[in-house]
C-alpha positions in Angstrom: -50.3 9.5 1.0 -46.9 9.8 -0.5 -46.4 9.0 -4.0 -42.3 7.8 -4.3 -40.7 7.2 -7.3 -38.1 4.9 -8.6 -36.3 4.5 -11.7 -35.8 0.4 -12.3 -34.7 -2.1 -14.5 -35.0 -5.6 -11.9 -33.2 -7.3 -14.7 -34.1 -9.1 -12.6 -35.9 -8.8 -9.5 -33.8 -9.3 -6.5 -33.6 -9.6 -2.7 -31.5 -6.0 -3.1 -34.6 -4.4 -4.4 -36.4 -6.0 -2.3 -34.9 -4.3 0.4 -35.1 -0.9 -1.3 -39.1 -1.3 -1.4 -39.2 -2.6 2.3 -36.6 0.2 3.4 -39.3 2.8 1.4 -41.9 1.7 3.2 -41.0 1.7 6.7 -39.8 5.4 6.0 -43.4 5.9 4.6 -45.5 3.5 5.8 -48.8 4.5 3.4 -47.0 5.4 0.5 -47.3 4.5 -3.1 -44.3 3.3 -5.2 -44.7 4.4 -8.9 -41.6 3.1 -10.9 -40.1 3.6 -14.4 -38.5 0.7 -15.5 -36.8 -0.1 -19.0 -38.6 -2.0 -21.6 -37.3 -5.0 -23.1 -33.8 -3.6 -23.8 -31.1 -2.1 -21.1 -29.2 0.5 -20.2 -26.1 -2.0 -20.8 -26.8 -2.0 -24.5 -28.6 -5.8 -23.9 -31.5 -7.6 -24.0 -33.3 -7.8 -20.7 -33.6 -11.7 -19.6 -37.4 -11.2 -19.6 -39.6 -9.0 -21.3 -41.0 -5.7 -20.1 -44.3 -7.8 -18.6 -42.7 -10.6 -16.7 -40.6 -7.7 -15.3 -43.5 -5.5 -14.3 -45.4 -8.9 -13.1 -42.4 -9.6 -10.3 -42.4 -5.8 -9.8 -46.0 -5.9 -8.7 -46.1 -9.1 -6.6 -42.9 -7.4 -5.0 -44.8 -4.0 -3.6 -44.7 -1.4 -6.6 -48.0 0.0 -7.3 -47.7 1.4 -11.0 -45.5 0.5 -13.7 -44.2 2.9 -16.1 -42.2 2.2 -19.4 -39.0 3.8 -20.1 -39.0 4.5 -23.8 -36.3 2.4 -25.5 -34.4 5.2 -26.7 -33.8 6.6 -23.7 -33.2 3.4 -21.7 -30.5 2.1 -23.8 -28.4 5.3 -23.2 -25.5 5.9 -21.0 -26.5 7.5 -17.9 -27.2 10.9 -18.2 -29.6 10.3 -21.1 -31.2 7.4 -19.0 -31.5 9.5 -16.4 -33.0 12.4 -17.9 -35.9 10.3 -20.1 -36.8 8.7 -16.3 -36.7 11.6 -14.4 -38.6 13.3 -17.7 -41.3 10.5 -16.6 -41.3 10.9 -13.5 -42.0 14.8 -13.2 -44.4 14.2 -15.9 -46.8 11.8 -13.8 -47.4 15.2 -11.6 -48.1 13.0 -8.5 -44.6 12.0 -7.5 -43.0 13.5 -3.8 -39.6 11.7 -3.3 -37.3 10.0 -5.7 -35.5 7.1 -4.2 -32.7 5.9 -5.3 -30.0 3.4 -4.2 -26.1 4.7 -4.1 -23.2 2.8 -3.0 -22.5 5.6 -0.7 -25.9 6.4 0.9 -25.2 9.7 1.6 -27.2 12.4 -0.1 -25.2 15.1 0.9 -22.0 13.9 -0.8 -23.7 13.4 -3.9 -25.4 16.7 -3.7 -22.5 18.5 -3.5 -20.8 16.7 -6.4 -23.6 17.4 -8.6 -23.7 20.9 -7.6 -19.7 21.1 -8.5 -20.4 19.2 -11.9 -22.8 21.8 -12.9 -20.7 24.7 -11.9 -17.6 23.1 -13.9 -17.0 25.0 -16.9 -17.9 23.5 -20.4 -13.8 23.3 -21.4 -14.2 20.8 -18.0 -17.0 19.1 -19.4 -15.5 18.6 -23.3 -12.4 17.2 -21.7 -14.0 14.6 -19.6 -16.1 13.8 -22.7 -13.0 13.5 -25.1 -11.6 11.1 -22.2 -14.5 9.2 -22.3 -14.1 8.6 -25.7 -10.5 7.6 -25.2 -11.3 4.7 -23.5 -10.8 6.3 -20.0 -12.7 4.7 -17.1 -14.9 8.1 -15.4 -12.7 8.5 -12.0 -9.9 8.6 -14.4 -10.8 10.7 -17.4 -12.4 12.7 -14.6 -8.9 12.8 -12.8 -7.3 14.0 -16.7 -9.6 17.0 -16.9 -9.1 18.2 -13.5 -6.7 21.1 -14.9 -9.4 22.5 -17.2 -11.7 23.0 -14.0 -11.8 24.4 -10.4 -9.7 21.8 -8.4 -10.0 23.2 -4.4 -13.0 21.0 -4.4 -12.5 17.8 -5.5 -11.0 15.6 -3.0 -9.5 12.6 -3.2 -13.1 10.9 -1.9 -15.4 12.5 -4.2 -13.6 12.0 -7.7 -13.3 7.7 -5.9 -17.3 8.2 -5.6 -17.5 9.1 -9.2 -16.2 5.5 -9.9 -19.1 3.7 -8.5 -21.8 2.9 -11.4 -24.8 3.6 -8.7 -23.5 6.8 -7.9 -22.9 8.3 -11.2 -26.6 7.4 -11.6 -27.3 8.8 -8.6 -25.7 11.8 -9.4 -27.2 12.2 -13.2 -30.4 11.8 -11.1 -29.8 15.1 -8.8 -28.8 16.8 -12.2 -31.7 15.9 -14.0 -33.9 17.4 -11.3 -32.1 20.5 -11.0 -32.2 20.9 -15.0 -36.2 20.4 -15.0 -36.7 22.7 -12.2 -38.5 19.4 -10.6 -40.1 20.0 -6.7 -39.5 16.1 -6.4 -37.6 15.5 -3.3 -35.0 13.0 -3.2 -33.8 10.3 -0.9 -30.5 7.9 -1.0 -30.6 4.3 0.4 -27.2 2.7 0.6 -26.7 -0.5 -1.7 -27.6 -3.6 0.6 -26.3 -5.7 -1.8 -23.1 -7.2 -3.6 -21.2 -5.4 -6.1 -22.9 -4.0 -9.1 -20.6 -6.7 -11.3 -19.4 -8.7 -8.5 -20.5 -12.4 -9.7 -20.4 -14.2 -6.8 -23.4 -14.8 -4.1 -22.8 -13.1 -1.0 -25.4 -15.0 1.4 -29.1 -13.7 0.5 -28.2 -11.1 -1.6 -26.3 -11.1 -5.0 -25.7 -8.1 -7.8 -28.2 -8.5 -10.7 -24.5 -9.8 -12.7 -24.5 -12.9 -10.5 -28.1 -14.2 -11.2 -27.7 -13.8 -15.0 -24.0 -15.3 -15.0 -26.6 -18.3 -12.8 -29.3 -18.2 -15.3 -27.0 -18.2 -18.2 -25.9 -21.9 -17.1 -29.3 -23.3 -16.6 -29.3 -22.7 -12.9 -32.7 -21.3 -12.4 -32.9 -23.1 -8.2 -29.9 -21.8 -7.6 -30.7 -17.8 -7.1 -33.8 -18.8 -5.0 -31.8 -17.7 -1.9 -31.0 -14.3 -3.7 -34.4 -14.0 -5.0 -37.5 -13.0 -3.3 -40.0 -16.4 -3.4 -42.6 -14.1 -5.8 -40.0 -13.3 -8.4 -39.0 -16.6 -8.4 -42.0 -18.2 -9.2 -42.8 -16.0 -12.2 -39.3 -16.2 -13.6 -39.7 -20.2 -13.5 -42.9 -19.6 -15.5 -41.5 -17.5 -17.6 -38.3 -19.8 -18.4 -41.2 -22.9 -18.3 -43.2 -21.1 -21.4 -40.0 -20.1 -23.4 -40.5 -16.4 -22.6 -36.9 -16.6 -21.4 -33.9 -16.3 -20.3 -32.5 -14.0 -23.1 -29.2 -13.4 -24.0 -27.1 -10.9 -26.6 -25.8 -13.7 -28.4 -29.4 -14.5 -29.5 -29.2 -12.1 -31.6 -26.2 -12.4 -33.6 -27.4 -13.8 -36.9 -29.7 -10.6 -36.9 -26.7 -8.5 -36.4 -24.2 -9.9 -37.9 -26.9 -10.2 -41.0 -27.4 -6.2 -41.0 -23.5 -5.4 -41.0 -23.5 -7.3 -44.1 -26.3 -5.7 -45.6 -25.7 -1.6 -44.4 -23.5 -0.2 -47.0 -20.6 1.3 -44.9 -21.4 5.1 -45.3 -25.0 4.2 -43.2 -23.1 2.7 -40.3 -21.7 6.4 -40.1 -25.5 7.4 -38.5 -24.8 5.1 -35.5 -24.8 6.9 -32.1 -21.8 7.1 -29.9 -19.2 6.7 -32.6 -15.8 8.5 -33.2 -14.7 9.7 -36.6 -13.2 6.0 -38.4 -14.8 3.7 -36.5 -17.5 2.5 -38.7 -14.9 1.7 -40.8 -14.5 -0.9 -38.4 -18.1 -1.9 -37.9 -17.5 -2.6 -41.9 -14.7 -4.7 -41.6 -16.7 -6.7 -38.4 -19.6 -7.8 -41.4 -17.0 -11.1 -41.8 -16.8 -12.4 -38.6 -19.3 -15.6 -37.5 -21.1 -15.0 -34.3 -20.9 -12.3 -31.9 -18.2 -13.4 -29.4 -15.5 -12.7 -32.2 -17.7 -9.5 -33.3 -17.2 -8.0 -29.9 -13.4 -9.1 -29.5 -12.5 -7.5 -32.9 -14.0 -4.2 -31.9 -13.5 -4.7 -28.4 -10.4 -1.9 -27.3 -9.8 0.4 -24.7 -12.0 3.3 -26.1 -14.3 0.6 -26.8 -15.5 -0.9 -23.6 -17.5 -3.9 -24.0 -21.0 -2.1 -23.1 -20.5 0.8 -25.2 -20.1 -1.9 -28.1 -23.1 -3.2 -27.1 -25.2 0.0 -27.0 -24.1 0.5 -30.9 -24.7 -3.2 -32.0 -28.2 -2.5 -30.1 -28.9 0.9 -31.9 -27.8 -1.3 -35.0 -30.5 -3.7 -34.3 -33.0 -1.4 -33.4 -32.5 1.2 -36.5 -32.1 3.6 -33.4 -29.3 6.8 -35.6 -27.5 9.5 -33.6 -30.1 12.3 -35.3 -33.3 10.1 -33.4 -31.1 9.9 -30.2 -30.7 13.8 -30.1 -33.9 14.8 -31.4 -35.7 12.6 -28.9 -33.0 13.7 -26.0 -34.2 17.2 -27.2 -37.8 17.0 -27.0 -37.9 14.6 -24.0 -40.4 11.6 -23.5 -43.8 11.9 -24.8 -46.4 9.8 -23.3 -46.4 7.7 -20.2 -47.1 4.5 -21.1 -48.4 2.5 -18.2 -48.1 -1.2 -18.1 -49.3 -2.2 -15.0 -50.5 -1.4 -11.6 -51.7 -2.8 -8.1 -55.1 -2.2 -6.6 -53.6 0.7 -4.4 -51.4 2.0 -7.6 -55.5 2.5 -9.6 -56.5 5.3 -7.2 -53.6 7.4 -8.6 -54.4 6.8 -12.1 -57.5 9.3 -12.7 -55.0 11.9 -10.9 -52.0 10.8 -13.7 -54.9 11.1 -16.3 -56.6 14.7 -15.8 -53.1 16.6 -14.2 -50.2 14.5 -15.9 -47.8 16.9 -18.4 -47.7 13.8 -20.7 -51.0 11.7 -22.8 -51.6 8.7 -20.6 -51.1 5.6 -22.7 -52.9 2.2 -21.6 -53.7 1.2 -25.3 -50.7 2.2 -27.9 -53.5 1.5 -30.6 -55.4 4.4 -29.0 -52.1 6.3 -29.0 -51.1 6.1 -32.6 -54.6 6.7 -34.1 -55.1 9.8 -32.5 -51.4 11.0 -32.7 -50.0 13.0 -35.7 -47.8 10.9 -37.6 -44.9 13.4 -37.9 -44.9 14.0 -33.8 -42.1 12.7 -32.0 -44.6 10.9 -29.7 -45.3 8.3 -32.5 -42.2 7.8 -33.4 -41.0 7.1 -30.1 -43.6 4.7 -29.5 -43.4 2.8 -32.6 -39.9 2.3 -31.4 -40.7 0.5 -28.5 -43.1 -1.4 -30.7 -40.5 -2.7 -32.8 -37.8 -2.9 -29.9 -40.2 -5.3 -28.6 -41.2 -7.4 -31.5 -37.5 -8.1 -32.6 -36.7 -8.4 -28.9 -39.1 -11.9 -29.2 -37.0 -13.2 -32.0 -34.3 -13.5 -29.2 -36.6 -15.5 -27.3 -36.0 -19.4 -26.7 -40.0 -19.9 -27.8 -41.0 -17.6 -30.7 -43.9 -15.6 -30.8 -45.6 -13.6 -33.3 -45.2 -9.7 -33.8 -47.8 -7.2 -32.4 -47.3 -7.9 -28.3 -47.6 -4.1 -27.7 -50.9 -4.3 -29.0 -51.8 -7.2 -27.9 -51.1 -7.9 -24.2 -53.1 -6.6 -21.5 -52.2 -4.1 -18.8 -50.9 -6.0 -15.5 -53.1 -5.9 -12.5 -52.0 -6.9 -9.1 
C-alpha cells in the first residue's frame, strides 16, 4: 500500500485539489495520502481564512488520510525554506514512497533538469540572483541578470520562462530539498488543472485559491460552491456560521500597527528578510492608521507586497532572523499530527516506533517531557502562540490555549 505525500496549504480546499487527490488515486488506487499542510499562517506572509482544524477537517472529508502540521516558522517562508521544513516532515514520517506535487508544467523531467543545473551553479550565481531578489527583481528576471556569473549553454529560453511560474519554483525547491536530504522518496508532477495561481476570475468549475478569497472577502460564501467540492463547502459555511472565519490581514492591523509603535527602532533591526536601512522605514510606518496605508508606504519594487507581509507576520509573531536560521539549521523537530482518517490510523503505530522525529498528538505531552532549551520546544511553543493571536483575527473571539485544547480530527 503506497504511502504519497503532499505538501498543502487548501487555503482553501478547492475543486483543483480535488483533482490532485482523485488524479493520485487512480495512479495508486490503494494508496494512502499523508499531507503537510501550514498551520494557521501562510507561506504568503497571511493569515489562512480558516484555522489549521477547519483546514484539516475539509482535507479529510476530501480523501487525505493523515494530517501533518507545518511548523509556522517554516511555513511562513519563501520557498526554499517552505520547502525544506515540509520535505524535512515528510522524510521524517519514514513511511512516505512518492511525493506529489502539482506544477504548471507537469513535466518532471524539465524540472529535474533545472534543479540539477541550480545545484551545479556556482555560489557567485547563486549571490547574484539573491542580491536581485533583493532588488526588487521578479525570479525569471533577476535570474535572467545573473546569467553571466553562471554556465549559460543550458539555460534556454523555456527553462529560465518556467522559473517564473510560482508552482514550479516550488516544485523545483521540492526536487532540491530531496536531493539535499539524501531522501529515497520518489517524486511525481501533476499538471495544474486549474486557473492561474493569482488569476481572480472563475474559470467554469475550477478557480485559483486567489479567486475564492477575493469571493469570500465580499461576503460571497454560495458563490464558490461551483469551485468547491460539496464537503469543503459545507464545513467552510460552518465555520463562517460559528465565527471561526473568514480571516483576513487587515484583522490584524491594530496589533501591528500597535507593536511598531511600541519596538524601539534598533529591535525592528532583528526582523527576517530585511536589507541594511530598511527598518528605518518600518520606524517611520509606526504613524500610519491601518494597514492599507502601512503596506503602500513600504510597498516598492524591492518590496513586493508579500515579502511585506512575511515581515509584518514575523513582527506579529515575535518570529527574528537568528530563530529563522537556527530553526532552518536544525530542521523541524516533531511531527505534529492533527488529524487522520480511519485508513490514515493503520500508519500511525509505523510513524510512532520508525519515524526520525517524536510523534506529537498532545503538545502538553510534548512540552513536559521536552528540555526547555531544545529547539523542539521552542518551535512548538511558536505555533502555540501563532495560533492563539491568529484567534484574535477571528470575526468571533475565543480564548487562548486551542493547541491544548482541541482534539485530534478523525475522519
Amino acid at each position: 500500500m503506497p504511502v504519497i505525500g503532499i505538501v498543502v496549504e487548501y487555503n482553501p480546499f478547492h475543486n483543483g485539489h480535488l483533482y490532485q487527490i482523485k488524479k493520485i488515486k487512480r495512479l495508486f488506487p490503494d494508496s494512502l495520502i499523508l499531507a503537510v499542510m501550514s498551520g494557521c499562517w501562510t507561506q504568503r506572509g497571511e493569515p489562512a481564512l480558516f484555522h489549521k482544524w477547519v483546514r484539516t477537517e475539509m482535507a479529510l472529508h476530501n480523501g487525505v488520510d493523515l494530517v501533518f502540521e507545518l511548523p509556522t516558522v517554516f511555513a511562513v517562508q519563501s520557498a526554499e525554506g517552505f520547502a525544506r521544513g515540509a520535505i524535512s516532515i515528510l522524510e521524517a514520517t519514514k513511511v512516505v514512497d512518492y511525493l506529489c506535487f502539482g506544477s504548471e508544467s507537469g513535466k518532471l523531467y524539465l524540472l529535474h533538469e533545472i534543479a540539477i543545473e541550480l545545484q551545479k551553479e556556482p555560489p557567485e550565481f547563486k549571490k547574484r540572483i539573491k542580491f536581485y531578489l533583493k532588488k526588487g527583481y521578479s525570479y525569471p528576471r533577476a535570474f535572467s541578470a545573473s546569467l553571466e556569473y553562471g554556465s549559460t549553454s543550458h539555460w534556454t529560453a523555456n527553462k529560465v520562462k518556467q522559473l517564473a511560474l510560482p508552482n514550479n519554483i516550488l516544485g523545483i525547491e521540492y526536487l532540491k530539498s530531496l536531493w539535499q536530504i539524501n531522501s529515497k522518496i520518489k517524486p511525481i508532477t501533476i499538471k495544474r488543472h486549474t486557473s492561474q495561481f493569482n488569476d481572480e476570475n472563475f474559470c467554469g468549475n475550477y478557480a485559483s485559491a486567489s479567486a475564492i478569497r477575493k469571493a469570500l472577502r465580499n461576503g460571497c460564501l454560495q458563490d464558490i460552491l461551483p469551485v468547491v467540492p460539496q464537503p469543503a463547502w459545507k464545513v467552510m459555511e460552518m465555520a463562517v456560521k460559528k465565527g471561526l472565519g473568514p480571516v483576513f490581514f487587515e484583522n490584524f492591523a491594530t496589533l501591528i500597527i500597535g507593536l511598531l509603535r511600541r519596538e524601539p527602532v534598533h529591535l525592528l533591526k532583528d526582523l527576517p528578510d530585511l536589507e541594511e536601512g530598511f527598518y528605518r522605514l518600518l520606524y517611520k510606518a509606526r504613524k500610519e492608521e491601518n494597514l492599507h496605508s502601512l503596506i503602500t508606504f513600504l510597498k516598492s519594487k524591492r518590496y513586493t507586497l508579500t515579502r511585506i507581509q512575511r515581515i509584518l507576520t514575523y513582527l506579529l509573531l515575535n518570529i527574528t532572523d537568528n530563530f529563522v536560521k537556527k530553526c532552518n539549521s536544525v530542521g523541524p523537530q516533531y511531527l505534529r499530527l492533527l488529524g487522520f482518517s480511519q485508513r490514515g490510523k493503520s500508519l500511525l503505530s509505523s510513524i510512532k516506533t520508525q519515524g526520525a522525529l517524536p510523534l506529537v498528538t498532545r503538545p502538553t505531552v510534548y512540552l513536559k517531557d521536552t528540555d526547555k532549551s531544545t529547539w523542539g520546544k521552542k518551535m512548538l511553543l511558536k505555533d502555540i502562540l501563532a495560533t492563539d493571536l491568529y484567534f484574535l483575527g477571528q470575526p468571533k473571539e475565543y480564548k487562548a490555549g486551542a493547541d491544548y485544547k482541541h482534539p485530534l480530527l478523525k475522519e
